[in-house]
CHARMM internal coordinates of N, CA and C (Angstrom, degrees):
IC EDIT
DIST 1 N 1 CA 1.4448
DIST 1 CA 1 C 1.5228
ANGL 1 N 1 CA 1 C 108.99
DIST 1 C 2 N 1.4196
ANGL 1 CA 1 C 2 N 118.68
DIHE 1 N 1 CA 1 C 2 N 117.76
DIST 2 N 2 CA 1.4875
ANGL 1 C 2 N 2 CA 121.66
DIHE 1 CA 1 C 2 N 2 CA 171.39
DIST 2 CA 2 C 1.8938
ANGL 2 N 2 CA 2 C 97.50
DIHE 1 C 2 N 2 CA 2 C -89.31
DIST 2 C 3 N 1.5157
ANGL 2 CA 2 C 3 N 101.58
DIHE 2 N 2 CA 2 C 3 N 145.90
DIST 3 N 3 CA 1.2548
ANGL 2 C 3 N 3 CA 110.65
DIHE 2 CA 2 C 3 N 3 CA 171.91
DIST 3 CA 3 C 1.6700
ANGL 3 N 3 CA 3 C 96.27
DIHE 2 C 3 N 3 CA 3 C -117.59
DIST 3 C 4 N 1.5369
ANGL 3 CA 3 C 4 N 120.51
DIHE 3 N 3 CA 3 C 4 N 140.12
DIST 4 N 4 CA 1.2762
ANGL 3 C 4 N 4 CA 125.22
DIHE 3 CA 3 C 4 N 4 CA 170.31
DIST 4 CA 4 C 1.6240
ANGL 4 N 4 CA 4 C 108.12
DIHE 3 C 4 N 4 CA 4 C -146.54
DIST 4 C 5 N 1.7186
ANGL 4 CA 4 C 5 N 115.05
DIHE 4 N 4 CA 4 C 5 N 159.55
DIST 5 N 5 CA 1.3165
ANGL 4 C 5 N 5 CA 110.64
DIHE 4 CA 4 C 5 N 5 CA -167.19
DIST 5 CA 5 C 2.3045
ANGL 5 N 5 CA 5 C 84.97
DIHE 4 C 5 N 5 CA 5 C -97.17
DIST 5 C 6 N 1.3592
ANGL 5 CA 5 C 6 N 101.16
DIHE 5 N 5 CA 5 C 6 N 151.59
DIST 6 N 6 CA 1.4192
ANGL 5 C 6 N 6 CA 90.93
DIHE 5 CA 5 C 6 N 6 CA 177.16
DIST 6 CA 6 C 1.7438
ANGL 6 N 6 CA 6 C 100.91
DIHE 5 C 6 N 6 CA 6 C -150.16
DIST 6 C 7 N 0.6464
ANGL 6 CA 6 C 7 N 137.87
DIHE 6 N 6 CA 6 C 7 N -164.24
DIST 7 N 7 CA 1.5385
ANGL 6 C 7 N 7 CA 136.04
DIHE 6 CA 6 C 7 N 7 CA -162.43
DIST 7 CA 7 C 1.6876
ANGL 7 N 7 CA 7 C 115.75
DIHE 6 C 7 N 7 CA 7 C -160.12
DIST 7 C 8 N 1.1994
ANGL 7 CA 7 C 8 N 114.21
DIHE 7 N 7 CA 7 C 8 N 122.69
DIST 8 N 8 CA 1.7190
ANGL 7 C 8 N 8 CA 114.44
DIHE 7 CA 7 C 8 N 8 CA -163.69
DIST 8 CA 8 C 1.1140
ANGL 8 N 8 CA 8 C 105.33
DIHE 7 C 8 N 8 CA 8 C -68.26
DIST 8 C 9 N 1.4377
ANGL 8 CA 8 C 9 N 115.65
DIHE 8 N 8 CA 8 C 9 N 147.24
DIST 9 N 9 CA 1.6688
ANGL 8 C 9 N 9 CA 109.07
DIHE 8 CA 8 C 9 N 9 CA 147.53
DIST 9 CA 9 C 1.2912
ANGL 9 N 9 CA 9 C 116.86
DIHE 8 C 9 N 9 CA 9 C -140.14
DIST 9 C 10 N 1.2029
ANGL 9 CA 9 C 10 N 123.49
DIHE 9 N 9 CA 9 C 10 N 165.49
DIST 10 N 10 CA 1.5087
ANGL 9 C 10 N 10 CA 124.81
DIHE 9 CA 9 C 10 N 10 CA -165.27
DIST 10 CA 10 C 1.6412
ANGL 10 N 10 CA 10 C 98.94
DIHE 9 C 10 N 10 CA 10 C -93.02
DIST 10 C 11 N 1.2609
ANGL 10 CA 10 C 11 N 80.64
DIHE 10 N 10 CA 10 C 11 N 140.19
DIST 11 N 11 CA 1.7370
ANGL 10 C 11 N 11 CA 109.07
DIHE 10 CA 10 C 11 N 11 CA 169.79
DIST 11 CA 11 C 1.8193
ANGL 11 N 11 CA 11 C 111.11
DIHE 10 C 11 N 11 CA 11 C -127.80
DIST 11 C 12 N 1.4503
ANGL 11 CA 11 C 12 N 117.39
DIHE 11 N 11 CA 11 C 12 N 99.65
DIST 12 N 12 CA 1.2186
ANGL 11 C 12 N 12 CA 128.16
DIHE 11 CA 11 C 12 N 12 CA -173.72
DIST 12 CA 12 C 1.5488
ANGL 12 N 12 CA 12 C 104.86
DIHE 11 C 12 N 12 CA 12 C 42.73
DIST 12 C 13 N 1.2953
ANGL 12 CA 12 C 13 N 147.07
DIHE 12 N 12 CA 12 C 13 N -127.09
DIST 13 N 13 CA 1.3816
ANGL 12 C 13 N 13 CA 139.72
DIHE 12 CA 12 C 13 N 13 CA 175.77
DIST 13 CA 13 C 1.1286
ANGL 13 N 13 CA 13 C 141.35
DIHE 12 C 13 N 13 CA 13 C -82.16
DIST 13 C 14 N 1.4857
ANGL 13 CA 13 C 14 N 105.07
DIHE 13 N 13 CA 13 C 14 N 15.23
DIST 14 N 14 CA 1.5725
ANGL 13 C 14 N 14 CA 133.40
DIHE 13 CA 13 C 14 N 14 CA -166.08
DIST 14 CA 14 C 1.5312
ANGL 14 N 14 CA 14 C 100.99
DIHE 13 C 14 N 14 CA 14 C -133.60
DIST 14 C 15 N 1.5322
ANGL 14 CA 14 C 15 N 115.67
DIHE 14 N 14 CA 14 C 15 N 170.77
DIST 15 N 15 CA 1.2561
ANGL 14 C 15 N 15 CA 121.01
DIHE 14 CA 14 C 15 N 15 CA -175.45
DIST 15 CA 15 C 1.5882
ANGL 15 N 15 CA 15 C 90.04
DIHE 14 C 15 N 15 CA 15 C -144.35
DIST 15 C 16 N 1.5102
ANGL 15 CA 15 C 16 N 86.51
DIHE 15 N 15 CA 15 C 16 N 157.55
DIST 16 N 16 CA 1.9228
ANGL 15 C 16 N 16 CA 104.42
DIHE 15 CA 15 C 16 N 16 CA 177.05
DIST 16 CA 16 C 1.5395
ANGL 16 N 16 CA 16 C 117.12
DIHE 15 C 16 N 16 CA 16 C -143.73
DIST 16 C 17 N 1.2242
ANGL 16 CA 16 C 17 N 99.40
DIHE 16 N 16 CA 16 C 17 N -175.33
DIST 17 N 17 CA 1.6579
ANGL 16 C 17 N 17 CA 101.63
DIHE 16 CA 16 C 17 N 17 CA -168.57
DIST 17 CA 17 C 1.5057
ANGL 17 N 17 CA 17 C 85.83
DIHE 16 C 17 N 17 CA 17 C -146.78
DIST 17 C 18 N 1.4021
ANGL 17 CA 17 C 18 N 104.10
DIHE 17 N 17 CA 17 C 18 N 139.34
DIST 18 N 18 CA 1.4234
ANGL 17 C 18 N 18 CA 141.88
DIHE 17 CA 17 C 18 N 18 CA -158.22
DIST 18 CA 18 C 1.6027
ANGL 18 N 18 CA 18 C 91.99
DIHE 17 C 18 N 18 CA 18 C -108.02
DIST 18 C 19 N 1.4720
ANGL 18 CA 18 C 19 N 111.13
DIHE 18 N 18 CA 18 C 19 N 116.08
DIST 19 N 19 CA 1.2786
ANGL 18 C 19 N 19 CA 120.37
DIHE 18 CA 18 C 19 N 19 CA 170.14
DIST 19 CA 19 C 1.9097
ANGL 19 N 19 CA 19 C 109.21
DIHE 18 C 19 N 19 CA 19 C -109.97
DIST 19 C 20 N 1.3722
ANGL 19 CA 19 C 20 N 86.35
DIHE 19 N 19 CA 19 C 20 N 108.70
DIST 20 N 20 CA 1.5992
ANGL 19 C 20 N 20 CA 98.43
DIHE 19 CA 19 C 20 N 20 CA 170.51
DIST 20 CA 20 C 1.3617
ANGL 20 N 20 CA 20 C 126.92
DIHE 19 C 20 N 20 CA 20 C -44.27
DIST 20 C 21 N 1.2277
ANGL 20 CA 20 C 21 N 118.99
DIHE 20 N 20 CA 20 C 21 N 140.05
DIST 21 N 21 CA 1.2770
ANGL 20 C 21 N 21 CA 130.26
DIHE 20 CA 20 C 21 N 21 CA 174.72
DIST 21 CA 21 C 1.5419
ANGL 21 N 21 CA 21 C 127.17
DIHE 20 C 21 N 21 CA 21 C -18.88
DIST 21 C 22 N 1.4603
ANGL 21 CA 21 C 22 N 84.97
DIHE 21 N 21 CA 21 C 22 N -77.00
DIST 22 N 22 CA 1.4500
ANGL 21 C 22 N 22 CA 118.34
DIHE 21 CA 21 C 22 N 22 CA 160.95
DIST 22 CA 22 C 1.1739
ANGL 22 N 22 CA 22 C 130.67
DIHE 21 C 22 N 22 CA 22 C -34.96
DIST 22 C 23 N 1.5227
ANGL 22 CA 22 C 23 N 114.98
DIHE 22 N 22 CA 22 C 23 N -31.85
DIST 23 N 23 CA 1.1687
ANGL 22 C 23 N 23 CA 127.63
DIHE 22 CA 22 C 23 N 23 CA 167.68
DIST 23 CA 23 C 1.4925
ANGL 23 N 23 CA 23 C 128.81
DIHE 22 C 23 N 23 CA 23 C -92.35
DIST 23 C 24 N 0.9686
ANGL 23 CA 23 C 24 N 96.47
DIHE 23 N 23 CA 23 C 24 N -35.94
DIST 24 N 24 CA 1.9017
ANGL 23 C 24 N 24 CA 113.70
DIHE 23 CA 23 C 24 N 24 CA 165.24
DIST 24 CA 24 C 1.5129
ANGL 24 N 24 CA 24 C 121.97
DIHE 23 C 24 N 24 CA 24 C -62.96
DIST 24 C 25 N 1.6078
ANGL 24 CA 24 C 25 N 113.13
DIHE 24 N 24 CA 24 C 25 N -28.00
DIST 25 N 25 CA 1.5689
ANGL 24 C 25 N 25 CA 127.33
DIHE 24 CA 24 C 25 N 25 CA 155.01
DIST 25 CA 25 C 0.9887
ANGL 25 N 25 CA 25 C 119.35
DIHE 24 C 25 N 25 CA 25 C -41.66
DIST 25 C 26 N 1.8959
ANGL 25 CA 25 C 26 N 105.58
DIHE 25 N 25 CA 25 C 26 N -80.93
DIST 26 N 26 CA 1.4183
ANGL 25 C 26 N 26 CA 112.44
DIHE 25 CA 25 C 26 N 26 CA -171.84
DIST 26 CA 26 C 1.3045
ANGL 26 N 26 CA 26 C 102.46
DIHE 25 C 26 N 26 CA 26 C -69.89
DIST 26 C 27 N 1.1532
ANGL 26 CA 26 C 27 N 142.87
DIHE 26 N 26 CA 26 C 27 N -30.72
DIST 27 N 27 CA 1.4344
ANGL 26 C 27 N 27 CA 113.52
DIHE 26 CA 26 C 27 N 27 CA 176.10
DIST 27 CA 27 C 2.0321
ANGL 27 N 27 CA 27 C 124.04
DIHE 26 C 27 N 27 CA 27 C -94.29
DIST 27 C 28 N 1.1635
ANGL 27 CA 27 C 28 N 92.15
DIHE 27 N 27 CA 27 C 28 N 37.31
DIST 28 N 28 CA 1.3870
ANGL 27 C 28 N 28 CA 94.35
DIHE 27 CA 27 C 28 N 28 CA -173.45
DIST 28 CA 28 C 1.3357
ANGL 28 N 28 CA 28 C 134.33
DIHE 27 C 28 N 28 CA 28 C 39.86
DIST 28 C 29 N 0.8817
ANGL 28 CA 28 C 29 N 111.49
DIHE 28 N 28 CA 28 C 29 N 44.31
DIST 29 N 29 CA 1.7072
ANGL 28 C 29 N 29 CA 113.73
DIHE 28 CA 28 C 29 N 29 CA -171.29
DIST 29 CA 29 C 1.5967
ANGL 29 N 29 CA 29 C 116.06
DIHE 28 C 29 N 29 CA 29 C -96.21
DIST 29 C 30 N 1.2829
ANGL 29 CA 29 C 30 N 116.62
DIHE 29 N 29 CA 29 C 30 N 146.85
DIST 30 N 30 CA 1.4405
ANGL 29 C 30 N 30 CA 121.31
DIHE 29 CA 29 C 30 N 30 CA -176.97
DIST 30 CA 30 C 1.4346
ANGL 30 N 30 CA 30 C 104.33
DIHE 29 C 30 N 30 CA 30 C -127.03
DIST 30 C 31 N 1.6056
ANGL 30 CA 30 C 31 N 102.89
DIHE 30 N 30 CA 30 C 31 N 173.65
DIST 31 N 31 CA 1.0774
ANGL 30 C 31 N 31 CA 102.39
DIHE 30 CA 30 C 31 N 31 CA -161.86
DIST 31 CA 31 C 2.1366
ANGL 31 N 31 CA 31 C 104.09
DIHE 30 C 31 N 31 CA 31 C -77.81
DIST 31 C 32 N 1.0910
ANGL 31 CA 31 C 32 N 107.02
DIHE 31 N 31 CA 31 C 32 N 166.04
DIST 32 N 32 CA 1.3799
ANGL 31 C 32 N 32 CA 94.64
DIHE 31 CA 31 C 32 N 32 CA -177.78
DIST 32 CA 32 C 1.2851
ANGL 32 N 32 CA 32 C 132.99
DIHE 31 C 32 N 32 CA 32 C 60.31
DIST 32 C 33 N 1.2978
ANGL 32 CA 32 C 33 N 99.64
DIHE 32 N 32 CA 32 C 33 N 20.61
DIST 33 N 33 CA 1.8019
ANGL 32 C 33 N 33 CA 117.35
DIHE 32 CA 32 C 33 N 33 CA 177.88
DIST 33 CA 33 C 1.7713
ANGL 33 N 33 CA 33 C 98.32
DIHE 32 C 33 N 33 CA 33 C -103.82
DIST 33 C 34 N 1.4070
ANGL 33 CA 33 C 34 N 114.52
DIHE 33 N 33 CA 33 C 34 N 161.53
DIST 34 N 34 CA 1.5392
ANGL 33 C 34 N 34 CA 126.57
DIHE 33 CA 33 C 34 N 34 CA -166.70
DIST 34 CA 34 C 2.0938
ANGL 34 N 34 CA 34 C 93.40
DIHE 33 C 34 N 34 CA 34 C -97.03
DIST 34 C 35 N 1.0212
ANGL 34 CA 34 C 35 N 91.53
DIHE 34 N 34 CA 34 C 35 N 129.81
DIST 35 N 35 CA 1.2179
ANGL 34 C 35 N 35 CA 85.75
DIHE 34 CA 34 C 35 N 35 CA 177.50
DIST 35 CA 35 C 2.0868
ANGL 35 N 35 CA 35 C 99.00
DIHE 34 C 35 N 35 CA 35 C -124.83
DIST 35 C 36 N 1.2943
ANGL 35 CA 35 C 36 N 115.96
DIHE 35 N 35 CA 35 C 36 N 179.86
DIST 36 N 36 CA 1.4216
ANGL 35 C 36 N 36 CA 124.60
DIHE 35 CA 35 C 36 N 36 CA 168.35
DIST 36 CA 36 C 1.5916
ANGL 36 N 36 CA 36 C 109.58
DIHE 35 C 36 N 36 CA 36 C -118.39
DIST 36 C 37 N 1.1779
ANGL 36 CA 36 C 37 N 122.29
DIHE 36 N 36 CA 36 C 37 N 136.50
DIST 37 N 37 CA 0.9394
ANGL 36 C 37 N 37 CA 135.70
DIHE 36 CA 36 C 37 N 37 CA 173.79
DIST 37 CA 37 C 1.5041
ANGL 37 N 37 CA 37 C 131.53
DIHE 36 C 37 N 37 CA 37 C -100.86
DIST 37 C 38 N 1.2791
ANGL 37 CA 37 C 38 N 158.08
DIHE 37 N 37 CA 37 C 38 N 55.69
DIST 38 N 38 CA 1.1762
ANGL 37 C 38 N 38 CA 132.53
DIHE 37 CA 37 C 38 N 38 CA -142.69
DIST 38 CA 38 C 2.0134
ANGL 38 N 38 CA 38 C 105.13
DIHE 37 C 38 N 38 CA 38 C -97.94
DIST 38 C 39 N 1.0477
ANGL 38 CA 38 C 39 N 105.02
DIHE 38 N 38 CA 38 C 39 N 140.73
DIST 39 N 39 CA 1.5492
ANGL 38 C 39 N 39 CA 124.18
DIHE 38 CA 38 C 39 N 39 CA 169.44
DIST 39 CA 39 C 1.0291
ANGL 39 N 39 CA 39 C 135.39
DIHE 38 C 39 N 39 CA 39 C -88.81
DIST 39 C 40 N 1.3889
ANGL 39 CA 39 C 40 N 131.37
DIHE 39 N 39 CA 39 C 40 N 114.10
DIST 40 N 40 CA 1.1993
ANGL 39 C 40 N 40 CA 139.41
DIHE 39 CA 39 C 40 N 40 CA -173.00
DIST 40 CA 40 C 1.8400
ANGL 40 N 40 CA 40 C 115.80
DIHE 39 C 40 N 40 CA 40 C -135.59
DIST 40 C 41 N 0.8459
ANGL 40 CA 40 C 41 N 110.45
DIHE 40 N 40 CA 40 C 41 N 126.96
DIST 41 N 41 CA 1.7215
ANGL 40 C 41 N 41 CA 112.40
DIHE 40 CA 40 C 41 N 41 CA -172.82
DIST 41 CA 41 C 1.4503
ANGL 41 N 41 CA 41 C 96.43
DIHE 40 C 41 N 41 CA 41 C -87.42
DIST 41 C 42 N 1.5813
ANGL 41 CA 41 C 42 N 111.30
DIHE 41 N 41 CA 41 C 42 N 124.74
DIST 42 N 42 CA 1.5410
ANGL 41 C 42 N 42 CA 94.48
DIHE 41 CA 41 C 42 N 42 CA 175.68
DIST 42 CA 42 C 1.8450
ANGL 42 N 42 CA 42 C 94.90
DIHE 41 C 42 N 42 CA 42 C -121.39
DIST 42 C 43 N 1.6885
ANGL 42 CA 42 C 43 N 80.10
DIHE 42 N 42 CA 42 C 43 N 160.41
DIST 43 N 43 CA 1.7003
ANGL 42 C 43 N 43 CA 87.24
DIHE 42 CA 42 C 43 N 43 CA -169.01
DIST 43 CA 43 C 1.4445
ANGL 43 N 43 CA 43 C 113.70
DIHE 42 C 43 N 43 CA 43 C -71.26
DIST 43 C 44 N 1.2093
ANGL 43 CA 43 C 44 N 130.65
DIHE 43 N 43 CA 43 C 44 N 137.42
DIST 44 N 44 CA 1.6996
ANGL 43 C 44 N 44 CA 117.02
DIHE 43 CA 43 C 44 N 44 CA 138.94
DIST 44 CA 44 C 1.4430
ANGL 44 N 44 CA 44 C 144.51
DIHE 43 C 44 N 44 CA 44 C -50.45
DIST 44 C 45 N 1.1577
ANGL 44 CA 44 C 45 N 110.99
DIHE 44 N 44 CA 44 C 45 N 117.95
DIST 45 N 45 CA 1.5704
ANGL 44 C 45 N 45 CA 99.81
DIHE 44 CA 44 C 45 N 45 CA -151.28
DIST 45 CA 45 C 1.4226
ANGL 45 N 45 CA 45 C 109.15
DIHE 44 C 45 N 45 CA 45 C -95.33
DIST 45 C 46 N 1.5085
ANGL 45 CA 45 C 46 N 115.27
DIHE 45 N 45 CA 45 C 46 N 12.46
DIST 46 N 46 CA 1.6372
ANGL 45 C 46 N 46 CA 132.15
DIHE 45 CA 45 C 46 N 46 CA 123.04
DIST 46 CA 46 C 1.5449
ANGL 46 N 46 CA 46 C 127.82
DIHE 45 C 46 N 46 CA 46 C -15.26
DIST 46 C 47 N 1.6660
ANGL 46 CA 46 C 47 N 81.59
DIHE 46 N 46 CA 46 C 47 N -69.55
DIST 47 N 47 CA 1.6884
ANGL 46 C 47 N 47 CA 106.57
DIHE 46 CA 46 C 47 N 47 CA -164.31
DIST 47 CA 47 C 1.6835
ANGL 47 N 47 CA 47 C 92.94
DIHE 46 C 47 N 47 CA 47 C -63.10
DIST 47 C 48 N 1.5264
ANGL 47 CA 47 C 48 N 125.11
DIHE 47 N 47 CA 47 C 48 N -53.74
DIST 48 N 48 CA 1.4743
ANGL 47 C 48 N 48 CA 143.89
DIHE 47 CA 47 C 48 N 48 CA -168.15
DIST 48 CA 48 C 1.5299
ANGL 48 N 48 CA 48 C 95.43
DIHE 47 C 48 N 48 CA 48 C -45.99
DIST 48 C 49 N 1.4390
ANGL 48 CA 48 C 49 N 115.25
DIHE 48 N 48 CA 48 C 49 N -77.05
DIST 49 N 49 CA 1.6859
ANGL 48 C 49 N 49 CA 137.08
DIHE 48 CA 48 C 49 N 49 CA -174.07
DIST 49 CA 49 C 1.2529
ANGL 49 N 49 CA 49 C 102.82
DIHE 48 C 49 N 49 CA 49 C -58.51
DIST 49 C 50 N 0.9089
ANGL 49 CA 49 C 50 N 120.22
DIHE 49 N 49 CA 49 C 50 N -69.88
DIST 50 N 50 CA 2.0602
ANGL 49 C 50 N 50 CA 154.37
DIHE 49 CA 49 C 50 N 50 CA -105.04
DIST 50 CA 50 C 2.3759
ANGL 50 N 50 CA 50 C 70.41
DIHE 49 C 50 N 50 CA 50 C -79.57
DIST 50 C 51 N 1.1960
ANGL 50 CA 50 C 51 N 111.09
DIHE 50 N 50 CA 50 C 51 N -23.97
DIST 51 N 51 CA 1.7473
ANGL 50 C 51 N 51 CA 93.09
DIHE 50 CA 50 C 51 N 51 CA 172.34
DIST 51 CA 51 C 1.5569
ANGL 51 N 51 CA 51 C 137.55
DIHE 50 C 51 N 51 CA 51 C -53.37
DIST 51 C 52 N 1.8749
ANGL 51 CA 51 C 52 N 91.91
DIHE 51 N 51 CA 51 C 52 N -50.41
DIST 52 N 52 CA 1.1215
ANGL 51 C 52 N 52 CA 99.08
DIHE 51 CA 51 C 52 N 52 CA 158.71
DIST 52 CA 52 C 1.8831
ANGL 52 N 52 CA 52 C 127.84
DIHE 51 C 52 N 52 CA 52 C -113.11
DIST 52 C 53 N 1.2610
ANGL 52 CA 52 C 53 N 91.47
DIHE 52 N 52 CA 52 C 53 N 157.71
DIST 53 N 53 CA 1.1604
ANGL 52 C 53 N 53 CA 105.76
DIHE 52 CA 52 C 53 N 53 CA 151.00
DIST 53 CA 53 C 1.7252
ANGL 53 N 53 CA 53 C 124.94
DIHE 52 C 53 N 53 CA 53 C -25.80
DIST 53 C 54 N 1.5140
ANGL 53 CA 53 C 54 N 110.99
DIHE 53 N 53 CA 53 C 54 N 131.88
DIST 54 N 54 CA 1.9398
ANGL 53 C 54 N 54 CA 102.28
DIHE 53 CA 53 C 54 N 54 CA -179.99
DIST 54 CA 54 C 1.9931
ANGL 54 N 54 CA 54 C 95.60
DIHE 53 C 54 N 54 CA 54 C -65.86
DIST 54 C 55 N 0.9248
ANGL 54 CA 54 C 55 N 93.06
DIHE 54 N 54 CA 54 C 55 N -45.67
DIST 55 N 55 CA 1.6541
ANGL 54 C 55 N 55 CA 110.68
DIHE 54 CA 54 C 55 N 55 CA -158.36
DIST 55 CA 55 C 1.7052
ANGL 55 N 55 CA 55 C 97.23
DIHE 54 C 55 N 55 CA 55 C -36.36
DIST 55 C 56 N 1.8281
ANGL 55 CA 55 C 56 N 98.14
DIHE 55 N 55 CA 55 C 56 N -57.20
DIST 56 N 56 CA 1.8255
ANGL 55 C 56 N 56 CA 99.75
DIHE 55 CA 55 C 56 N 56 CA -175.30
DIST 56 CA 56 C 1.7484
ANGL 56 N 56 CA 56 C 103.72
DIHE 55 C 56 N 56 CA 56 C -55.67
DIST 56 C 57 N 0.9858
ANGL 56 CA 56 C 57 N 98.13
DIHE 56 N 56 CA 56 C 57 N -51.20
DIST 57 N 57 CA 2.0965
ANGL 56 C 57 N 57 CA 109.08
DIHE 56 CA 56 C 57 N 57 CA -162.45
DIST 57 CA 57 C 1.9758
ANGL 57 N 57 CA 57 C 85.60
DIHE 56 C 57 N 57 CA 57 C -50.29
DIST 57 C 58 N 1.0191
ANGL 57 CA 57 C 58 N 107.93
DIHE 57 N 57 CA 57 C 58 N -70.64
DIST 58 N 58 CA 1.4730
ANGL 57 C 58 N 58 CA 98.55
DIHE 57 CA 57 C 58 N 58 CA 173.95
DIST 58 CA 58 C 1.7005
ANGL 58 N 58 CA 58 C 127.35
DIHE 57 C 58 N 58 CA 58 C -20.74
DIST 58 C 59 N 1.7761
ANGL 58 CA 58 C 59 N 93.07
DIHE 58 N 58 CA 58 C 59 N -57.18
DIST 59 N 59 CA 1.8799
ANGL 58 C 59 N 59 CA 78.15
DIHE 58 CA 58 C 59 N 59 CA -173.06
DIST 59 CA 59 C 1.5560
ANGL 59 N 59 CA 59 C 91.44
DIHE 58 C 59 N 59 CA 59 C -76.74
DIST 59 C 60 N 1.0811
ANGL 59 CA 59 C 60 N 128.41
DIHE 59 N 59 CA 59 C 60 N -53.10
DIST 60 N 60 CA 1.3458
ANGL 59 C 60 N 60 CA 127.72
DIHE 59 CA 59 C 60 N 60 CA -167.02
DIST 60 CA 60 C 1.9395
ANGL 60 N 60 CA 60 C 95.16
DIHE 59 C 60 N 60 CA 60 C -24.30
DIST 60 C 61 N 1.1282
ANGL 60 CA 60 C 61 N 112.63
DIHE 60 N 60 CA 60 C 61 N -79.18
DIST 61 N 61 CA 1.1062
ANGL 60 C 61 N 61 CA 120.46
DIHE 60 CA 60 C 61 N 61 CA -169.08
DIST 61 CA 61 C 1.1626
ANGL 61 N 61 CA 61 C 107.97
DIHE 60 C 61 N 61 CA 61 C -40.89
DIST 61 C 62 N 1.5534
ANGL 61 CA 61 C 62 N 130.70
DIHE 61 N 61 CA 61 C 62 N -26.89
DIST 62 N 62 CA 1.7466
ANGL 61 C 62 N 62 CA 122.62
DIHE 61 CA 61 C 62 N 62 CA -168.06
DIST 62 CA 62 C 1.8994
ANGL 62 N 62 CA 62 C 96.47
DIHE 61 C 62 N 62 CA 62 C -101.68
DIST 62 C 63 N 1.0978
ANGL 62 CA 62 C 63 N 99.22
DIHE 62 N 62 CA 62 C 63 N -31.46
DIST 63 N 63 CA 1.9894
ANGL 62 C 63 N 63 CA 107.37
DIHE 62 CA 62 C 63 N 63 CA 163.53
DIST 63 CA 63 C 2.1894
ANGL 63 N 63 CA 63 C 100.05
DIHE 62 C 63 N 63 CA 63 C -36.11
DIST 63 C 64 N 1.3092
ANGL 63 CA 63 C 64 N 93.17
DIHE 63 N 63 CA 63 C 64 N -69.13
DIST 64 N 64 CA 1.3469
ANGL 63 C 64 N 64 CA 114.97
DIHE 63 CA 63 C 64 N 64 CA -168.70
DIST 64 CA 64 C 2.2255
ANGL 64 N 64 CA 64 C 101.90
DIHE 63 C 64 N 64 CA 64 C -49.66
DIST 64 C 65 N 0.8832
ANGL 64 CA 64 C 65 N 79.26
DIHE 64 N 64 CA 64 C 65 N -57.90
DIST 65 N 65 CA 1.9226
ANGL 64 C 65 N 65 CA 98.39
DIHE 64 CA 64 C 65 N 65 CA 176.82
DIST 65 CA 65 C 1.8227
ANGL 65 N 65 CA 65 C 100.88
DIHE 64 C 65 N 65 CA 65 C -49.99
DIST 65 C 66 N 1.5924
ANGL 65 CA 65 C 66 N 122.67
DIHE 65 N 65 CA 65 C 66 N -33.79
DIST 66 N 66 CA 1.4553
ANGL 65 C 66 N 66 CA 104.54
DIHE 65 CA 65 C 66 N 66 CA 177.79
DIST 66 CA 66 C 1.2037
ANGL 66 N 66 CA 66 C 123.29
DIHE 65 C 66 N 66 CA 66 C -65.46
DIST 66 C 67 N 1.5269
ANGL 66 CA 66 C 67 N 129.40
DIHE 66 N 66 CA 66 C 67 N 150.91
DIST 67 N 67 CA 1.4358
ANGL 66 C 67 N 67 CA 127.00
DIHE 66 CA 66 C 67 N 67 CA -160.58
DIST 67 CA 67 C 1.2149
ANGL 67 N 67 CA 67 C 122.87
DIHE 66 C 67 N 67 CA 67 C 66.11
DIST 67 C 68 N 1.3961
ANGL 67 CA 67 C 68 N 134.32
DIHE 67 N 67 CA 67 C 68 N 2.48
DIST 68 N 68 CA 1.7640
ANGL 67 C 68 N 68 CA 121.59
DIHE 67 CA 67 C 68 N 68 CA 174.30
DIST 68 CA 68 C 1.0001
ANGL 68 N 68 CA 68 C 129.65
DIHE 67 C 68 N 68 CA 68 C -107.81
DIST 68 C 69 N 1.9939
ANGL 68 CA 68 C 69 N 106.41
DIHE 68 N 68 CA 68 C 69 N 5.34
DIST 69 N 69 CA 1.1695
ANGL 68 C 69 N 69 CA 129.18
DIHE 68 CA 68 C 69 N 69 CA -171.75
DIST 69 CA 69 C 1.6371
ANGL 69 N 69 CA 69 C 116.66
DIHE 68 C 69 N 69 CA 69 C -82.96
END
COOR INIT
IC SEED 1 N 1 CA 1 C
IC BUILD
């Protein structure tokens, strides 16, 4: 099983996922063969961070560091 990150795009009222070259090689695949797909939404770790500032997460993080020394 190859795992890869890939990105949808619409095809008339449906959407698909673009299987790389590279990947269709090593796993021998042809056209019109059944393949499995599994789905997973992965986060942006933008969306996670992207709130604060690096600068705050920094002291926060050195806040956290007093007393363990």
């Amino acid at each position: 099983m190859i795992t890869r990150k890939s990105k949808l795009k619409r095809w008339g009222n449906s959407f698909g996922v673009l299987i790389p070259k590279e990947m269709v090689e090593k796993e021998g695949l042809k056209e019109g063969e059944e393949v499995q797909v599994s789905v997973t939404k992965t986060s942006d770790i933008k969306h996670i961070f992207g709130r604060y500032p690096f600068s705050d997460l920094q002291k926060q993080k050195e806040k956290m560091k007093d007393g363990w020394d």
